[in-house]
N, C-alpha and C positions, 0 to 999 in steps of 0.2 A: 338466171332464175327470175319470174317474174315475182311482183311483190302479192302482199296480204293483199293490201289497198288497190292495185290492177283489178284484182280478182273482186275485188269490194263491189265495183263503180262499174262492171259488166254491164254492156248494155241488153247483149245476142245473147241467147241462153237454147241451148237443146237439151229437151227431157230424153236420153236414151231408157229404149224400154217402154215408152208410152204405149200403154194399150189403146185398143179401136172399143175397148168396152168403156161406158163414160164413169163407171162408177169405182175403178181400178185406180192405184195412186200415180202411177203417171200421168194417165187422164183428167184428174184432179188437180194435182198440181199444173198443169197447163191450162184449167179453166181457172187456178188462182190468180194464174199470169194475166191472164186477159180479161178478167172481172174486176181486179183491184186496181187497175189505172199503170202496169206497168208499162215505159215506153218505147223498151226496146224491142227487137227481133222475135219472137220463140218458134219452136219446131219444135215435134216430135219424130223421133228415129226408130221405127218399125219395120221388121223384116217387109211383113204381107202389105205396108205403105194403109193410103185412106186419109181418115180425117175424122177427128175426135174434137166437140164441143168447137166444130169452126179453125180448130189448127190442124194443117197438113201436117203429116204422117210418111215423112220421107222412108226409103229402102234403106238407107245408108249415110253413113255422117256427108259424107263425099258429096252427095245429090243433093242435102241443102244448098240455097242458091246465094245466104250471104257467110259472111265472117262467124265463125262461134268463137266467141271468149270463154264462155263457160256452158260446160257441159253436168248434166246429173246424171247420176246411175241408178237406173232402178232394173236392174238384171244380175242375176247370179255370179258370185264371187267368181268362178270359173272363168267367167267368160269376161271379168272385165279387162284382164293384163292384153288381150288383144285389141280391146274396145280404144284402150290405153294410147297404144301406138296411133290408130286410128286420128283421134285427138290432137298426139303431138302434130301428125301430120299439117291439120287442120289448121294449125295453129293458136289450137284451143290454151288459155291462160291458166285456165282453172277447172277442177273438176268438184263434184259432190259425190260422194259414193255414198248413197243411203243406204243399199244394200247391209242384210245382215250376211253372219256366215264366217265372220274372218276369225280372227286371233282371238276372240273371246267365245269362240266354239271347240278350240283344240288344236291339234297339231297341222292338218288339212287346211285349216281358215287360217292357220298362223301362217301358212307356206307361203296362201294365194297374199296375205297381206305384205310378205317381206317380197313378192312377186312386185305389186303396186309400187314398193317403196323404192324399190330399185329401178320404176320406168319413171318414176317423179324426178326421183335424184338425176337421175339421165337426160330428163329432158326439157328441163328447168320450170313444169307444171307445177303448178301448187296445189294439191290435196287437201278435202277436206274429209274425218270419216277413216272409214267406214264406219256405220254405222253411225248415224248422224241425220237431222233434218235438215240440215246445213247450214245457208246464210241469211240475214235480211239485212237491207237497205231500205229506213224509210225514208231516204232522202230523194232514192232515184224508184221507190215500189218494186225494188228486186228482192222475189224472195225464192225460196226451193221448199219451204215449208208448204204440204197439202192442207197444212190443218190453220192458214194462214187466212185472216180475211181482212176487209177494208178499216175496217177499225184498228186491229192490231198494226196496221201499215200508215196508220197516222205519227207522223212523225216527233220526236219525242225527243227526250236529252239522255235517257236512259241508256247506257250500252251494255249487253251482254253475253257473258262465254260459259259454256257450258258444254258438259259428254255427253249428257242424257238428254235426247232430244224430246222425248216424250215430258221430260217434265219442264224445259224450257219451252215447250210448247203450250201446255196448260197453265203457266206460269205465265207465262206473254197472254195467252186469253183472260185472264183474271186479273194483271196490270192494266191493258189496254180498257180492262170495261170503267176504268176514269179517265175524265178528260183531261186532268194534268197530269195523269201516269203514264207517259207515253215512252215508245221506245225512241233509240237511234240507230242503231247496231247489234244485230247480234250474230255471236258466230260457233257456230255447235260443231265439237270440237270430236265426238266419238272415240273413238280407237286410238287419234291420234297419228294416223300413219304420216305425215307430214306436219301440217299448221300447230301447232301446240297451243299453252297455253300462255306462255313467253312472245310467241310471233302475236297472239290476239290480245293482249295486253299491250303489247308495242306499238299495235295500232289505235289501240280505241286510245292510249293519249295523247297518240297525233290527230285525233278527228276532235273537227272544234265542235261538231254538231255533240258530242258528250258530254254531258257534266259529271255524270257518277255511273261509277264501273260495279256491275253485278258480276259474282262469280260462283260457279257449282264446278267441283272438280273432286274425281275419286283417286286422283295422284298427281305427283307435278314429274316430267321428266327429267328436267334439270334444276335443281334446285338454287344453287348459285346464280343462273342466269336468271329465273324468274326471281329469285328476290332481287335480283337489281334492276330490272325492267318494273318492278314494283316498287321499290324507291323512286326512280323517276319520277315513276303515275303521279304518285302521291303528292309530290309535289305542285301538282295542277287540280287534280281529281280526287276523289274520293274512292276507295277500291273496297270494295264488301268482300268477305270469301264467307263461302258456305261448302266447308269440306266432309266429302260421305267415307265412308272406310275408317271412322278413327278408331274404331273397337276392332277386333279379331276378328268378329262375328262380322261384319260389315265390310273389314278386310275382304275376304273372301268371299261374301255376294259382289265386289265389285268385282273380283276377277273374272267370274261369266258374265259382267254385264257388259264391261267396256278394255278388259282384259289389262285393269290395272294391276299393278305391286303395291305390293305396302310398304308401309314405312313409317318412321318412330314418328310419332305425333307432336309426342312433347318436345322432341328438334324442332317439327316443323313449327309450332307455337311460335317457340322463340324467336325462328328465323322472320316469322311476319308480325312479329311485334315489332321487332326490329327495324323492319322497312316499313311502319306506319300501316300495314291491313289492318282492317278491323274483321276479324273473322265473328262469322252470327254462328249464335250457338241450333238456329234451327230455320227455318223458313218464315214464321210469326216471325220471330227479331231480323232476318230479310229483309223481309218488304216493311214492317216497321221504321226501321231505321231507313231503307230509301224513301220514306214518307217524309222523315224530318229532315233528309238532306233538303228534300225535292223541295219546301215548303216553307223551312225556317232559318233564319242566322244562325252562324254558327255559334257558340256560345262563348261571351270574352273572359273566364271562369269557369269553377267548381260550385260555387253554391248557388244550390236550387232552396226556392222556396213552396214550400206543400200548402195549397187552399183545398178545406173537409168540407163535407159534411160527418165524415166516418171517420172515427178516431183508430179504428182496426186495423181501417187500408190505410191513415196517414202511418202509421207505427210500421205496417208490412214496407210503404214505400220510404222513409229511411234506413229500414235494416238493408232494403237493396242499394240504396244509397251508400252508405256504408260500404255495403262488400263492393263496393265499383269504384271507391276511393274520395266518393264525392260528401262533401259537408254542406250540412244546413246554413242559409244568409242570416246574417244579422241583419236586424232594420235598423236603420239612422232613425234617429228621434221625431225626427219630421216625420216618416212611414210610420213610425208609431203612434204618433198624433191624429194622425190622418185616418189610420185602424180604428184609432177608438173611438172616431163618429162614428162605424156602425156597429162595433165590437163591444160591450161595454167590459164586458168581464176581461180581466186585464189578463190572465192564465192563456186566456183563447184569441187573445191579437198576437202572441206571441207567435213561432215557428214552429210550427206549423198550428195557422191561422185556419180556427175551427167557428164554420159560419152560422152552426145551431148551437143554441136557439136565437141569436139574435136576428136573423131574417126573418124568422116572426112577426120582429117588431119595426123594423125598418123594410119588409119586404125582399125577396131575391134579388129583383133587378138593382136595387141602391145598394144592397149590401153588396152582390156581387161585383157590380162596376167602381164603384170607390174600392174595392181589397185591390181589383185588376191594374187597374191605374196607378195606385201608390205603389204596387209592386212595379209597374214598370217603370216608373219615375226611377227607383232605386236602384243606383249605380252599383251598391252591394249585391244584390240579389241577380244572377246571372242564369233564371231559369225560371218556371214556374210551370208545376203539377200541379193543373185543377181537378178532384175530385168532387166530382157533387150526383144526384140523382136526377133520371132521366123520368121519374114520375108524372111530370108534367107536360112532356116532348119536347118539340122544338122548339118554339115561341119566347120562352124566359132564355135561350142563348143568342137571342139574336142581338139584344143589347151588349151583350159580348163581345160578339164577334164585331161589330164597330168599335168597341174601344180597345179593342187589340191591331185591328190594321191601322188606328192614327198612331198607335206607338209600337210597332212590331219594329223593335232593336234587340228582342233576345228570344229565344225557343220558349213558345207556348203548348202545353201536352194537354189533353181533355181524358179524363178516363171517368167515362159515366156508365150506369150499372140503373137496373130497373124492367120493366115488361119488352120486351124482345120488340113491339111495332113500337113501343116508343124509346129506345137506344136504337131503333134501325133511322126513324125518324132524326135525331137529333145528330146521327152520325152523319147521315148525308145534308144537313144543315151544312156539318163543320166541314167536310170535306169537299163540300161544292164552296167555301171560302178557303179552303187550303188549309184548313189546322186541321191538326195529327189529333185522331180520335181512336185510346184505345180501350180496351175492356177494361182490364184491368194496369192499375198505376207503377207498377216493378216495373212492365212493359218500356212505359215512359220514361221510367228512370234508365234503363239499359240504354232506352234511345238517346237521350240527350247525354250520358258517358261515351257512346262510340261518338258522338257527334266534336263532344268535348276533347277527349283521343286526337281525333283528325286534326282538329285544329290546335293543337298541342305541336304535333308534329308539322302543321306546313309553319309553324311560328319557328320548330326548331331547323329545321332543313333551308327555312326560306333565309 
């Protein structure tokens, strides 16, 4: 049986099913091949033959003139079990069957998908799908994604796994539109007829190109093995889960989506608490928290310190503090002394350090870089939520953001609030320097507890 990673590092790829029309997803997907820099072989496999966007348009797998490693399907469930053989012949390692129609249609789709499973099994191919976009490689530009372009093929430390290909797809376009959000890996996982989500975990933490593992899954099929393939990870990597079906209601839309089973939720909690996942409660805390993997230390602690302007949202971000386990810093005498040069009133240097009114009188930029600094000076304080307002835009945080990169040794969160061009303004300030900018400050506290989490666990595993 060949491996995940064979199938990964493909060079030769044939689109079966490419249409002669350029606008069809075959066609597409072979002008992604030859637009975005990838450097191996492709063909497409067309009955009536020709040539679409510049790539011939073979009769038949046979009549390609090199090696296929992997193969995509984009033709009707029916007719791929022969397509199948066709392949093994060929020597093909790996397939994509994007094709819909199987086991998450009824009993007919279920047949032709236990049809596939049984020419995998047989003939030691690896399956991806059905129903699936299937893989990318930004190391070597291999993708089977149509909705794939040069940007999202910029190569990244991100890996990840997913069933839904549409939404791993529009999720990799909105990662990729930043230039440190990049991918490495990702492997869309469908129906599952073969590659699971056990086999795609076991690779992404043997590829060094990964640092942190995204996951979207509407079931897992073995549960013992993926929780131990996730103890591993963890102990190198970082593993997100973001699981669909946990309600009844949701149950059951994944059974026509990707013809999952359900299953007790609150087992599976425990079992990935257990092996170190940090499961997100929605896709905001997602790509959140892969912001503050991507971008800050991990945290050597539980206590965060909250910098205001807003007593409301300081009070809302430690009640989330709170329910996440985490405590307020005390400051050593020295951060207290150091506070109350711009602080006067002694109630508001305290914890959470509230900077109106006296920015007033000492100005933003002094008050805010003296509070910054003496927080990170302090060896107590293992985190810091800045809230303040985007009133003014970008300009008052730039003095910031230099004195958080001379002393960046603990997670810095930004949660700034105010007129929509000037919070778009100041977010892409922070986020073209790499700090996590979010709306609102709960957000931030979620982030730096899974963060906290992680590092919890590679201290007790390692």
């Amino acid at each position: 049986m060949y491996s995940v990673s064979e199938v990964m590092e493909s060079r030769n790829v044939a689109v079966i099913g490419a249409s002669r029309d350029p606008l069809k997803l075959g066609a597409l997907l072979l002008k992604v091949l030859k637009d975005t820099g990838f450097q191996g072989q492709v063909a497409g496999v067309n009955p009536r033959g020709g040539e679409v966007h510049g790539v011939p348009l073979y009769h038949s797998l046979d009549e390609i003139p090199f090696s296929v490693e992997l193969a995509v399907f984009l033709i009707p469930p029916r007719a791929i079990p022969s397509s199948l053989a066709d392949c093994a012949r060929k020597g093909v390692k790996g397939v994509i069957i994007s094709s819909e129609g199987f086991a998450e249609t009824g009993a007919q789709g279920g047949q032709y998908q236990e049809e596939v499973r049984t020419i995998l099994r047989s003939t030691g191919m690896r399956g991806f799908g059905p129903n699936t976009l299937g893989i990318v490689n930004t190391a070597t530009g291999l993708t089977t994604s149509y909705f794939a372009n040069e940007r999202m093929l910029s190569p990244g430390s991100i890996g990840f796994v997913a069933q839904s290909g549409i939404f791993v797809g529009a999720l990799l376009h909105y990662l990729s539109s930043f230039e440190w959000f990049r991918i490495s890996k990702v492997l869309g996982l469908g129906n599952k007829v073969d590659v699971d989500e056990s086999d795609a975990l076991t690779y992404l933490m043997e590829d060094d190109q990964t640092r942190i593992v995204g996951m979207y899954l509407e079931d897992i099929r073995d549960g013992r093995r993926f929780v131990e393939a996730a103890r591993k990870t963890v102990t190198h990597k970082p593993v997100l889960l973001l699981k669909g079906g946990s309600t009844p209601a949701g149950a059951r839309a994944t059974a026509s989506h990707t013809a999952s089973l359900a299953m007790d939720d609150a087992v599976l909690d425990g079992a990935l608490r257990q092996a170190g996942v940090l499961r997100m409660g929605g896709i905001d805390e997602l790509i959140g928290t892969l912001m503050g993997f991507q971008c800050m230390p991990l945290p050597l602690g539980e206590r965060i310190a909250v910098v205001t302007y807003s007593g409301a949202q300081a009070i809302m971000s430690i009640d989330a503090a709170t329910e996440e386990g985490l405590g307020l810093a005390h400051f050593t005498k020295e951060t207290q002394e150091r506070l109350a040069e711009v602080i006067a009133t002694p109630s508001k240097a305290q914890n959470p350090v509230d900077v109106f009114p006296d920015m007033m009188a000492h100005g933003f930029k002094r008050t805010a870089t003296e509070i910054l600094r003496a927080l990170l000076d302090d060896h107590g304080v293992h985190g810091i939520i800045f809230i303040s307002s985007a009133a003014f835009g970008a300009d008052p945080f730039r003095p910031l953001v230099e004195v958080i990169h001379e002393r960046l040794t603990k997670p810095v969160f930004f949660s700034l609030l105010g007129a929509r061009e000037n919070v778009e303004a100041c977010r892409a300030l922070l986020e073209e320097h790499r700090i996590p900018f979010y709306l609102f400050p709960e957000m931030a506290v979620r982030v730096f507890a899974n963060m906290r989490r992680y590092a919890r666990t590679v201290k007790r595993q390692g």
